[in-house]
matplotlib code that plots the C-alpha trace (Angstrom):
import matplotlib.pyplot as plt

x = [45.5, 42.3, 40.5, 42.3, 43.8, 40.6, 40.9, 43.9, 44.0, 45.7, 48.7, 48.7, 52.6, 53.7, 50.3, 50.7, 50.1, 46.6, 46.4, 44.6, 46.8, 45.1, 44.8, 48.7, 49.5, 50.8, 49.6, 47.2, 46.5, 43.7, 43.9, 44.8, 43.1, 46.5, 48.6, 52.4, 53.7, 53.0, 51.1, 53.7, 56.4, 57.4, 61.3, 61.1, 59.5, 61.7, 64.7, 63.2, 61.6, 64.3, 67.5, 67.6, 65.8, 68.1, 71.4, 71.9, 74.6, 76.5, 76.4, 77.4, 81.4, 83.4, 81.2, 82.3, 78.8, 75.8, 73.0, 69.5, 65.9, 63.0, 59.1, 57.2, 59.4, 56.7, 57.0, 61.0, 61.6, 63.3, 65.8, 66.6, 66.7, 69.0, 71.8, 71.7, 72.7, 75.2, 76.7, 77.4, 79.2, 80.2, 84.3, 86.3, 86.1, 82.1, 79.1, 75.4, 72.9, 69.6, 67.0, 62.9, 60.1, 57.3, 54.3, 52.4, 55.5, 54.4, 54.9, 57.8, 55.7, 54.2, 57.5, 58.5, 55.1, 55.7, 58.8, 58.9, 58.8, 62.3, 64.6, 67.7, 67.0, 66.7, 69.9, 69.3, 65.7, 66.5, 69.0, 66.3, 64.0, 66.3, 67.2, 63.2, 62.3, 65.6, 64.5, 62.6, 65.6, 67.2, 70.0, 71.2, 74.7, 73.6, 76.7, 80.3, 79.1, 75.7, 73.3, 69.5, 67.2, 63.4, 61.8, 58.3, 56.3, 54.2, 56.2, 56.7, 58.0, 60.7, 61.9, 63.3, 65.1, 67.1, 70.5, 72.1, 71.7, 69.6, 71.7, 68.8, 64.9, 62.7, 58.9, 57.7, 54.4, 50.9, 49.1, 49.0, 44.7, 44.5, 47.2, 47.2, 49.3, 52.6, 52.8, 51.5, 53.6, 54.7, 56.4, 57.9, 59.5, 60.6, 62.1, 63.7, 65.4, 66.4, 68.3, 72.1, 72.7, 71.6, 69.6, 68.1, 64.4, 62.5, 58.5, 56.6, 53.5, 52.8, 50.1, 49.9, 49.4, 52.7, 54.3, 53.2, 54.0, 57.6, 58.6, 57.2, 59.7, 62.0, 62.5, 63.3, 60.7, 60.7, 57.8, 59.1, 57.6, 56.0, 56.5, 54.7, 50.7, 52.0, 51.8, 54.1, 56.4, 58.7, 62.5, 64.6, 66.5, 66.7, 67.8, 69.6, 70.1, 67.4]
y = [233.1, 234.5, 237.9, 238.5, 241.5, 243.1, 243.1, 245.4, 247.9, 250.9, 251.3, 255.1, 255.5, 255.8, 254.9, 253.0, 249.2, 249.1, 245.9, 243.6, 241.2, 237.6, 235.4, 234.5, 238.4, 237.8, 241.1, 240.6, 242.7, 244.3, 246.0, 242.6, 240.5, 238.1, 237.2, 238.3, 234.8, 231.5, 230.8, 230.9, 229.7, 232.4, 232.5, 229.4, 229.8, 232.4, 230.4, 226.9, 229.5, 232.6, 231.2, 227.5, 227.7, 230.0, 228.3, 230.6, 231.1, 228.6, 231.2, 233.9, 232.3, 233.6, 236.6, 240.1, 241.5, 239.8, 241.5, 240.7, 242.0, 241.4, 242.2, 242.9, 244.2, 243.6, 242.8, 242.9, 239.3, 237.9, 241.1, 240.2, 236.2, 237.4, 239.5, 237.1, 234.5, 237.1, 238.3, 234.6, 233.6, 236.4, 237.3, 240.1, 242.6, 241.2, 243.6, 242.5, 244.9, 244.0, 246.1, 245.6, 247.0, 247.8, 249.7, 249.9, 250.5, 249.5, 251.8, 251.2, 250.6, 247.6, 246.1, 245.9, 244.1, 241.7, 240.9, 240.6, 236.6, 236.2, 237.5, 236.5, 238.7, 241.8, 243.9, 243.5, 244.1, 247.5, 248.8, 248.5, 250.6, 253.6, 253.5, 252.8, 256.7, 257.0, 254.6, 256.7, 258.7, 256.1, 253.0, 253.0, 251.4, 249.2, 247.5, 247.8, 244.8, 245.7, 248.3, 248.0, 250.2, 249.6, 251.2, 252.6, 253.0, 251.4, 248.0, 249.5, 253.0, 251.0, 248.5, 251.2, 253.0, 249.9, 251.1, 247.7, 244.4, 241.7, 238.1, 236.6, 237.5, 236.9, 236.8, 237.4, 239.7, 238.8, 236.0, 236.5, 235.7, 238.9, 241.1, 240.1, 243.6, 242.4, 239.3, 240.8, 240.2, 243.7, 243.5, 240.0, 241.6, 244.2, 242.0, 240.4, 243.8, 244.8, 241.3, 240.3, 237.6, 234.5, 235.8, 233.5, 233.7, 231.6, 232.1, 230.8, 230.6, 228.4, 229.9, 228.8, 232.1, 233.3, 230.6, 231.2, 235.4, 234.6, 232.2, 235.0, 237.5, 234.5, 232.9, 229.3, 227.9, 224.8, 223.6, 222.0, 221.0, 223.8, 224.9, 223.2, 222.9, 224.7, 221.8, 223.8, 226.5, 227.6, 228.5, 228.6, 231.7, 234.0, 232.5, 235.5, 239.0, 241.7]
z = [-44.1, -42.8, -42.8, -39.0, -41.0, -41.0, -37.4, -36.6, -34.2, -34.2, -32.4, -30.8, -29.9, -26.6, -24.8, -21.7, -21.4, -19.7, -17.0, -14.8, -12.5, -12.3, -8.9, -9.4, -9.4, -12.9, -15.7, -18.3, -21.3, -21.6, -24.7, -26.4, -23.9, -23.0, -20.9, -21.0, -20.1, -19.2, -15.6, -13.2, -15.8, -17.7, -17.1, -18.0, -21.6, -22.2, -21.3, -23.7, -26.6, -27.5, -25.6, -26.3, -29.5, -30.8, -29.6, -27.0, -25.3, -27.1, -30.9, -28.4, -28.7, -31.4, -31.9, -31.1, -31.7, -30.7, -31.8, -30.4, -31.8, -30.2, -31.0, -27.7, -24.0, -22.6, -19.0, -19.8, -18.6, -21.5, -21.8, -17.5, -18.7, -21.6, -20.1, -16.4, -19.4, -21.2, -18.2, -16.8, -20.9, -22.3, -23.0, -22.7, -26.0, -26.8, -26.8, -26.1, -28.5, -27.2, -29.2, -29.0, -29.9, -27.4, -28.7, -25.6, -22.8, -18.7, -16.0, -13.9, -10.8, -13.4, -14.2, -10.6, -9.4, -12.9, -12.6, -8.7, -8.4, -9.8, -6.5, -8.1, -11.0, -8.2, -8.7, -13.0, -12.4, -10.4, -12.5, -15.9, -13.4, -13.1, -16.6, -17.6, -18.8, -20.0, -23.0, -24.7, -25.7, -27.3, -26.6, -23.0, -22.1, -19.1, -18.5, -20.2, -22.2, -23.0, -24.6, -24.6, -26.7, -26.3, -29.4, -27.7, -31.0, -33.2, -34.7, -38.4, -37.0, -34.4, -36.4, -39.2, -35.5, -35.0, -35.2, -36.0, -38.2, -36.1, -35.5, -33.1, -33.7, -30.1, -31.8, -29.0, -29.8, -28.0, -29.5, -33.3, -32.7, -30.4, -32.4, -35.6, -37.1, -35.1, -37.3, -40.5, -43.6, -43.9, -40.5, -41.2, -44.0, -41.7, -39.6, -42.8, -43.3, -40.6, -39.9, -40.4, -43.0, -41.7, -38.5, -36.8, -34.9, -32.7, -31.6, -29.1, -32.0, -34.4, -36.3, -39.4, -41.2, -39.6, -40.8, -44.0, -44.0, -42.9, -45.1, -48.1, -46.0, -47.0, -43.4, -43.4, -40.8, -38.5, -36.4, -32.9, -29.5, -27.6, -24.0, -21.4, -23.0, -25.9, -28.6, -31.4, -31.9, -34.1, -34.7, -38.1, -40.2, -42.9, -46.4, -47.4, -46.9, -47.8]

ax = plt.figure().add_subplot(projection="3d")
ax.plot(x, y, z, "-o")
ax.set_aspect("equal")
plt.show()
């Protein structure tokens, strides 16, 4: 691993995500100097990275609890991707827990303009807007299947304020080069505790020095095709319970 750790930035809880938008109206970071998707195929990636590479939906059958964990809202466009997927598989009697961690939370006039190309996601879209403020109090029962909770602190302060054991990790952090403290050991191990026996992750990165901190959090770790230019990424699970 190199001396990127040296290079951490302080998180200050609760400060506002600061943007630009590019040509293709799509928001960039400027505190960590990246992009929150993919050029004009971010649904996409979310749909080949956290859902498919994670066996989603089909690991949602059988299970009365499905308990999702994510590192970085961001825009929110893999919760929408998510729960369009849920609502379209899920049974009777099941219960969606989506829970993230978003240390630097957009304003809700940002979502809208960033998640604005996806029409079909409108009315799931609108109803995270009037529920957007209302996160910072803690979980939110969106649906009568599902309950989001966006944790809007600092990653080691919000993953202790999940409220229920992880079965499916989205990694989903800026690029570990421009925010190296997301993917740190300590919050891989973090992860590791706050996951159900087994839990399963996938991440758009491949880094090697991610790799490397979550197999020492005891994550089994598989490198796979990428999205689109991405060559890599990765996908596997926890060995055993923390």
């Amino acid at each position: 691993m190199n001396n990127e750790k040296d290079n951490w930035v302080a998180v200050t809880p609760r400060q506002r995500a600061v943007l630009e938008w590019d040509e293709a109206n799509q928001p960039y970071s400027t505190q960590f100097e990246d992009h929150y998707f993919s050029s004009g195929k971010g649904r996409e990636e979310t749909r080949f990275v956290f859902l498919q590479s994670n066996g989603l939906p089909e690991r949602w059958s059988g299970m009365s609890d499905c308990v999702i964990g994510e590192l970085g809202f961001g825009t929110g466009l893999s919760f929408l991707e998510t729960w369009a997927t849920w609502r379209e598989n899920r049974v009777e009697g099941q219960q969606l827990i989506f829970q993230s961690v978003e240390g630097f939370p957009m304003s809700a006039q940002d979502l809208e303009r960033a998640l604005s190309p996806w029409s079909d996601l409108s009315p799931l879209k609108e109803h995270l807007l009037e529920i957007w403020e209302e996160l910072a109090n803690g979980p939110v029962q969106i649906d009568e299947q599902t309950v989001l909770q966006v944790v809007m602190e600092d990653v080691t302060i919000a993953l202790e304020r999940f409220e229920h054991p992880v079965d499916t990790w989205f990694l989903d952090g800026f690029a570990p080069a421009r925010n190296p403290q997301m993917w740190s050991v300590q919050v891989m191990e973090s992860v590791a505790a706050a996951s159900a026996p087994g839990a399963r992750f996938a991440s758009y990165t491949a880094a090697g020095w991610v790799r490397q901190n979550l197999r020492q959090a005891r994550f089994q770790v598989e490198r796979r095709p990428g999205f689109g230019n991405k060559r890599h990424m990765i996908a596997g699970y926890l060995e055993d319970a923390i």
